[in-house]
C-alpha angles and dihedrals in degrees: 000000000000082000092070100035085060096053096041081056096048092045086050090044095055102031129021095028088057090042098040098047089051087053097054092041083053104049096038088057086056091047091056096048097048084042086060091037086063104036082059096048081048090059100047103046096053142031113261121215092219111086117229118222088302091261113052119089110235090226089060097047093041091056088040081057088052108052088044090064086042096056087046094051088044091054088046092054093054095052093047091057092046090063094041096047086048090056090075089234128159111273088242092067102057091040081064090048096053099044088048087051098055086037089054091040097059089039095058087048097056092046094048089051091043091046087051096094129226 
């Protein structure tokens, strides 16, 4: 019995932790950015009661907000493919990956602005 428990935690250790972590640390990174992609489109669309800086118009800052998350889910999404495209795997493949994570991406949006509250 020890026997199999031993090599189940060595195939954990070398296979599905690695790939795991690097599944959550991704998808957490995507969670932040659409998380600042609609707080920005939250921003812009309504006037906030919090004042900005004076100066500054909410739309512009709003829309500022949102092409910082854009760029961070941009940068997210290359290196996404840059480890996919290391792994050796068929083109298909990563052609799937990349259609479900801007799915998921818009979707998470939606449901981020649909969950804000009125």
């Amino acid at each position: 019995m020890a026997g199999v428990r031993a090599k189940w935690l060595a195939f954990y250790a070398e296979y599905i932790e690695p790939v795991s972590k690097e599944i959550f640390s991704h998808v957490e990174k995507m969670i932040i950015g659409t998380l600042i992609i609609s707080a920005g489109a939250h921003v812009s669309s309504t006037e906030p009661w919090i004042e900005l800086f004076g100066y500054l118009r909410h739309g512009l800052v709003g829309r500022g907000v949102m092409l910082f998350g854009v760029i961070l889910l941009l940068l997210n999404f290359i290196d996404g493919l840059y480890k996919l495209a290391r792994l050796n795997w068929h083109i298909a493949y990563q052609i799937l990956m990349t259609i479900l994570y801007i799915a998921l991406s818009v979707r998470l949006i939606q449901l981020i602005l649909a969950f804000r509250g009125e």
